[in-house]
C-alpha positions in Angstrom: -15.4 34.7 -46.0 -13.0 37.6 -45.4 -9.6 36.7 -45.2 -6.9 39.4 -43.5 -3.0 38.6 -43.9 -1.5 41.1 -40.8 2.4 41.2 -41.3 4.5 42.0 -38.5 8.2 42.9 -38.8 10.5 41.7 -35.5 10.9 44.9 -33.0 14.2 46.5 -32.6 17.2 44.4 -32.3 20.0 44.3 -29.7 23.7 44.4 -31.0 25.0 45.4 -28.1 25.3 41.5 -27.1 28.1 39.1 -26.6 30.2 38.8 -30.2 29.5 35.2 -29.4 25.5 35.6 -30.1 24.5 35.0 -34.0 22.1 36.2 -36.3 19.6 34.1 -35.4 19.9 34.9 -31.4 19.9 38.1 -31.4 17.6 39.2 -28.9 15.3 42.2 -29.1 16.2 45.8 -27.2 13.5 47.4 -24.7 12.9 49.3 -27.4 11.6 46.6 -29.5 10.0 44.9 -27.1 7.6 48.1 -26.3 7.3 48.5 -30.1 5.5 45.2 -30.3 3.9 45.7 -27.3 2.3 48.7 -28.5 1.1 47.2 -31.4 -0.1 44.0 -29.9 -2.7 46.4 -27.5 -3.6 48.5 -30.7 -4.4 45.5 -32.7 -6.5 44.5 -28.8 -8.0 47.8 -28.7 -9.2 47.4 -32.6 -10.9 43.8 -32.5 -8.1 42.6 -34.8 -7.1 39.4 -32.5 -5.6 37.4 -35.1 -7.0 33.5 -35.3 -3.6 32.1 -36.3 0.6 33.5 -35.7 3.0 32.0 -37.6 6.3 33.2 -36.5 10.3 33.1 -37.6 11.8 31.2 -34.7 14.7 33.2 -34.4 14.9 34.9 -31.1 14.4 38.4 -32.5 10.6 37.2 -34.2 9.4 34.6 -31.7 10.1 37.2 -28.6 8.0 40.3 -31.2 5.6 37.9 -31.4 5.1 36.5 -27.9 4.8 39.8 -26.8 2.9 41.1 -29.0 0.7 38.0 -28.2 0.3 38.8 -24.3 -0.6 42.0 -25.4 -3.3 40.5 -27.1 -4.4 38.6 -24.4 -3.8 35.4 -26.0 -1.6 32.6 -25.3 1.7 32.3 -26.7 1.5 28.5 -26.9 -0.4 29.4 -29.9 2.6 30.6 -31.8 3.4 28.6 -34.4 7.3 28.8 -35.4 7.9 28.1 -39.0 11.7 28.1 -40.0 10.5 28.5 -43.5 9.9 32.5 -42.2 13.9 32.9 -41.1 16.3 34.6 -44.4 12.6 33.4 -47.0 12.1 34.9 -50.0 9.1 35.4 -51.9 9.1 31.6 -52.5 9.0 30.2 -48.6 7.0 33.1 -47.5 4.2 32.5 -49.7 4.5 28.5 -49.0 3.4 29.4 -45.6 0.4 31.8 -46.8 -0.5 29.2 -48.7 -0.5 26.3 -46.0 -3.0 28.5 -43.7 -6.1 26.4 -43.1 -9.2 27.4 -44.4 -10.9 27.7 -41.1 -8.5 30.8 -41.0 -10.0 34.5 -41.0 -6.8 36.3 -40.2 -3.4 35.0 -40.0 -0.3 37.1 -38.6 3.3 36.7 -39.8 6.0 37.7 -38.2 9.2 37.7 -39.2 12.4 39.3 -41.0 13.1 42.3 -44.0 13.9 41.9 -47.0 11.7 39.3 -47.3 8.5 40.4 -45.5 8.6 44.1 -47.8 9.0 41.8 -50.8 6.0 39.6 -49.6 3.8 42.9 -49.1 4.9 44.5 -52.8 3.9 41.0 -54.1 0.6 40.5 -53.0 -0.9 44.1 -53.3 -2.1 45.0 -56.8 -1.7 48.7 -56.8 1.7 50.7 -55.7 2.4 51.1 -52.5 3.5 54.8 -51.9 7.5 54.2 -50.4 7.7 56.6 -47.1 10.6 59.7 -47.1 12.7 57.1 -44.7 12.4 54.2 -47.7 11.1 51.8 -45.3 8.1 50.3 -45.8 8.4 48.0 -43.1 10.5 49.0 -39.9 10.9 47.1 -36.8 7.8 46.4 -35.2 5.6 47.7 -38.3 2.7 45.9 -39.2 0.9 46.2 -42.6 -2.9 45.0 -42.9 -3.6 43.2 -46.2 -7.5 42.1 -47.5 -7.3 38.8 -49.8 -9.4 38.4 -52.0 -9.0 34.5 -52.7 -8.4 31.7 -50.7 -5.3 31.1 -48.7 -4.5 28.3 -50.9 -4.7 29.9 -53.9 -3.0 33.7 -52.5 -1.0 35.4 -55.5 0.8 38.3 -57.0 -2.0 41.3 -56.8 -4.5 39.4 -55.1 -4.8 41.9 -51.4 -5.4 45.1 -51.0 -3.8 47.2 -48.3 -5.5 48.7 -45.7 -3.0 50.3 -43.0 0.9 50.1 -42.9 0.8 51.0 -38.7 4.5 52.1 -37.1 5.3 51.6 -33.6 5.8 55.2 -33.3 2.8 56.5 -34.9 1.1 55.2 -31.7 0.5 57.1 -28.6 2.7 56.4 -25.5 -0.4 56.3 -23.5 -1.3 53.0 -25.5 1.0 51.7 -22.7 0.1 53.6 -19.7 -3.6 52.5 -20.6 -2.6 48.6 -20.4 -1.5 49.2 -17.3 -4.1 48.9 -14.9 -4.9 52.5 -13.8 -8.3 54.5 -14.0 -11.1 53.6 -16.5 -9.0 53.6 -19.4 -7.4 50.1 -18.9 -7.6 47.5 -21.7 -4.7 45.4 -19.8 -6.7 42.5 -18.3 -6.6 42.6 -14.4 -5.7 39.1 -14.7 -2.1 40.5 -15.7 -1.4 41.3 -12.3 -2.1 38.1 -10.6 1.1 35.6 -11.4 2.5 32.7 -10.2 6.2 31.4 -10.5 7.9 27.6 -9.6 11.1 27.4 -8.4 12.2 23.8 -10.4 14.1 21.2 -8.3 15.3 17.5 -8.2 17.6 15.8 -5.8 20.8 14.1 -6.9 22.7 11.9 -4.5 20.1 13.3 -1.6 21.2 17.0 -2.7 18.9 19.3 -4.3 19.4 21.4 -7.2 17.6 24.1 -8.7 16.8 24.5 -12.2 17.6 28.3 -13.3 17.1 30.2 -16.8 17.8 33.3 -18.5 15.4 36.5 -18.6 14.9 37.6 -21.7 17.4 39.4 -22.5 20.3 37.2 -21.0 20.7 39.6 -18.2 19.7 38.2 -15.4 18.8 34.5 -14.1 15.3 33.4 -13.2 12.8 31.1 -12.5 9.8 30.4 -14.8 6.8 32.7 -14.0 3.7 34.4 -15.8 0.1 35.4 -15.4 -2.6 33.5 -14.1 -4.0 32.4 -17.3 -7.9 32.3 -17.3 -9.6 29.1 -17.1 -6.2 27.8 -15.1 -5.1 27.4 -11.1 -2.4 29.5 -10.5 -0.6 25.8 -10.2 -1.6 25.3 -13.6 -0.5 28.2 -14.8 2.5 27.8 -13.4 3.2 24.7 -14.1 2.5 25.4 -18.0 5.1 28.6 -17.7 7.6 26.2 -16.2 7.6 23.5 -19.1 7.2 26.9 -21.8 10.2 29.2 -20.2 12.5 26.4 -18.9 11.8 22.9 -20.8 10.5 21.3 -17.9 7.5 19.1 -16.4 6.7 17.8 -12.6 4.9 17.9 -10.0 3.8 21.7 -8.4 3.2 21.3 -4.8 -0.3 21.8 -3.4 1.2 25.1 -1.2 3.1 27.8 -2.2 6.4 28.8 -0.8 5.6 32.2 -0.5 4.4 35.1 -2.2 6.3 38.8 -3.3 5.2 42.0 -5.4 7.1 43.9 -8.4 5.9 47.0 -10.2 5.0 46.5 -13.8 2.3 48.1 -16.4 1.7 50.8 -14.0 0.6 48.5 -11.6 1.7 46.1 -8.7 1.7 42.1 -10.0 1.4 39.2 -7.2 3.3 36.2 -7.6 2.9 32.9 -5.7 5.8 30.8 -5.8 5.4 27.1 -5.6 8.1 24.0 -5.4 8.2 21.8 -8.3 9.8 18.3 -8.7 10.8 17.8 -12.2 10.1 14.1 -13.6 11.0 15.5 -17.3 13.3 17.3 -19.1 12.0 17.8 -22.3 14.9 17.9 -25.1 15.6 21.3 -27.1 13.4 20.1 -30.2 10.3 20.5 -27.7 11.3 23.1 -25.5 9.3 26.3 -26.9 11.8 28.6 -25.2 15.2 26.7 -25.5 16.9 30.8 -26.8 17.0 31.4 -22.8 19.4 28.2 -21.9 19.0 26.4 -18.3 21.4 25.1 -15.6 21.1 22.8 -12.6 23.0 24.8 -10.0 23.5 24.4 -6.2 20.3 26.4 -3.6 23.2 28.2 -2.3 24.3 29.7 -6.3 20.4 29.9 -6.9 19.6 32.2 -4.1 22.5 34.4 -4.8 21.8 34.7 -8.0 18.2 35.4 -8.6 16.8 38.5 -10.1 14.3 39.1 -7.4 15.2 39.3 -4.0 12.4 37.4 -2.6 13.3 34.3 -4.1 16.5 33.9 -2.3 14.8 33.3 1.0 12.1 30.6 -0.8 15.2 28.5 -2.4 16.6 28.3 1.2 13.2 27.5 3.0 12.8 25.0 -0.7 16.4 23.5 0.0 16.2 23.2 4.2 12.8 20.6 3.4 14.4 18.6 0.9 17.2 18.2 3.5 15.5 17.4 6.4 16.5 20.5 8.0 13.4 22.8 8.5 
């Protein structure tokens, strides 16, 4: 059996941030979030859909990989966060090649430099020709290594190198063909069909709504992705809601209402429900806990929310829980 070792170096960074935010969440730029983009549709377009992603959980990795991931089509509950990947050496990085089951075909890594150049000089046998720059591996770069043994037993010199593939080096059109328009789209069409739940309880008979940050700490919203195939658009939502914001509950059988946004190219759909939360699951479980959450009043919610549309659905939300439809 073939085994292929992709390596995946976090997109572009942001340090324009708050001089509060570490190291470790430091969020990604647009820049690096189309670099991994771009690479997560080449690796689509290629057939190179990687069986297992192991990913540095700081916020910089985890957000290269789950976008890369989407790209993919795949699901980002499949990301596998390894701390071992954050500041490793040869050492910890080859611990976690190592511990990839055997069931494996091809296993993606994403995570941080110096380490991951070190990790690709130390498993390819013959020289790897250093690029004018000096970078073998810059943001959102992914190298493609062939093993020749068993994960278990991976070594110095045992994978050959196929492609080192840059971000740049791929056409902008990569993007524009994800996005839905003319015969050249590879973006599913189930990327355009979403669904969202706006997260509430009652305390002392007044309802509050449970909030979270976009990605890049901009902006507050509530949970929301694509119809996943295979899911109800209540499933799906209710799996976004416990992924983005750390929450389980109860997604009504109706939605609130429904509103439109341009993305890809294309105009995405999204059905907003009401969900009751019976669970707050703590930060060691919550899969996105980088974004942060807050229970705040309808009134703060609606005023606040990114999109427009929602503003009016917290109201209607808050006027049933009240008793004053």
């Amino acid at each position: 059996m073939s085994r292929e070792l992709l390596i995946l170096r976090h997109g572009k960074s942001d340090w324009d941030v708050d001089v509060d935010v570490d190291d470790y969440h430091r969020p990604l730029q647009e820049r690096g979030v189309r670099g991994a983009r771009k690479l997560g549709i080449w690796l689509l377009q290629h057939n190179l859909l990687p069986d297992r992603v192991v990913s540095s959980p700081a916020e910089r990795a985890i957000t290269t990989a789950e976008v890369a991931v989407k790209a993919m089509s795949l699901e980002t509950a499949s990301i596998i966060g390894d701390e071992r990947i954050y500041a490793a050496g040869i050492g910890s990085l080859m611990d976690v090649v190592r511990a990839t089951p055997a069931v494996t075909n091809r296993l993606m890594l994403v995570g941080h430099n110096p380490g991951l150049e070190q990790l690709l000089s130390y498993l390819v046998r013959e020289d790897i020709e250093t690029p004018e720059d000096g970078k073998l591996l810059p943001t959102a770069t992914l190298a493609r290594l062939f093993l020749d043994c068993e994960w278990g037993k991976a070594s110095a010199g045992c994978a050959r190198l196929d492609s080192i593939t840059r971000p740049g080096s791929l056409p902008e059109e990569l993007l524009l063909s994800a996005s839905g328009e003319g015969e050249s789209r590879e973006r599913p069409a189930y990327y355009y069909n979403q669904s969202s739940v706006i997260p509430y309880r009652l305390q002392a008979g007044k309802p509050e709504i449970l909030v979270i940050s976009s990605r890049k700490k901009k902006h507050l919203i509530v949970p929301k992705g694509i119809n996943e195939p295979g899911l109800t658009p209540r499933q799906s939502a209710a799996k976004e809601a416990r992924e983005e914001a750390g929450v389980e509950g109860i997604v009504s059988a109706e939605p609130l209402g429904r509103y439109r946004y341009e993305k890809w190219g294309g105009l995405c759909t999204v059905d907003v429900y009401p969900m009751e939360v019976t669970r707050v699951l703590p930060e060691e479980e919550w899969e996105e806990s980088h974004r942060g959450r807050s229970w705040v009043s309808p009134e703060k919610a609606a005023s606040a929310l990114q999109q427009r549309e929602l503003g009016s659905m917290v109201k209607t939300l808050a006027a049933r829980l009240t008793g004053n439809k």
